[in-house]
N, C-alpha and C positions, 0 to 999 in steps of 0.2 A: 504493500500500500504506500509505501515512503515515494515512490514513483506514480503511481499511477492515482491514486488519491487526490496529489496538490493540482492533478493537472486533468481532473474531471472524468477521468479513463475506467470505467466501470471496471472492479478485480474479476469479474469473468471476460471480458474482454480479452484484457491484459493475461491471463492466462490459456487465451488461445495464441497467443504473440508463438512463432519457435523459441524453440528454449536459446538459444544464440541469442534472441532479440530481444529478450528477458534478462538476461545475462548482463546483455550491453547497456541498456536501461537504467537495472540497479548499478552497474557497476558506476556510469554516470552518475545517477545520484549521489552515491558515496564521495566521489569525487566533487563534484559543485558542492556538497553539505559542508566542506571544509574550508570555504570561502571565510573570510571574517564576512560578519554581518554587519559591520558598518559602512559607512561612504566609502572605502577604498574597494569592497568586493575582492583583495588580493588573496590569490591561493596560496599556499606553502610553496607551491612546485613554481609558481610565476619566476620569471626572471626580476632581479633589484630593480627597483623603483626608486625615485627620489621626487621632491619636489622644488619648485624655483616660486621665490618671492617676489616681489616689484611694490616700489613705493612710487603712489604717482604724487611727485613732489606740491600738487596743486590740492590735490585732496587732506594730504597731509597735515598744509597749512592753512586748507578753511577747519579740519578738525582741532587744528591749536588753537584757532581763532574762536571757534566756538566752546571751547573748553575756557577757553580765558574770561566769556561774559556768562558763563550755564548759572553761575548762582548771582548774578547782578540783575536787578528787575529790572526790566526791561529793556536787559542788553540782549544786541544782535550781530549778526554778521552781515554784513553786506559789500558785494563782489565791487570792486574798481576795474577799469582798464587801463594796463600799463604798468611798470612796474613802480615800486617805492622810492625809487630816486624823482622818478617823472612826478610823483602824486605831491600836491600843495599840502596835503593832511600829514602824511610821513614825512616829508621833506619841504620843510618851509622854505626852502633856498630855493623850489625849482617853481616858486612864485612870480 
């Protein structure tokens, strides 16, 4: 039933399958059961795996940004164009 149960396959069905194709089934089964069950789905037998990060420098710093006002009432964030040298608010020189 470990095969043929999850996958709606009546057990008199699935025992007119050839015994080969019974075989292969569960042996199947056995093997996918040993997945990890979380987000990776990785098997034991799988070849190494890794994973790669990325910070995208713009989200970064509206999340500093908004971390810097989260307990001030009614502070916000709001996006400029151009960088901080160019902005009159950051840079009073470029007045």
């Amino acid at each position: 039933m470990r095969y043929a149960g999850p996958r709606g396959i009546a057990l008199d069905k699935f025992l007119t399958w050839p015994q080969h194709s019974q075989d292969a089934a569960l042996s199947w089964a056995g093997h996918e059961g040993q997945r990890c069950p979380g987000r990776c789905g990785r098997h034991p037998a799988d070849q190494p795996r890794h994973t790669h990060t990325g910070v995208c420098l713009e989200c970064a710093d509206l999340a500093a940004a908004e971390a810097s006002v989260r307990d001030t009432p009614g502070g916000h964030v709001v996006w400029v164009h151009g960088t901080r040298a160019d902005c009159p608010t950051c840079n009073p020189a470029a007045r």
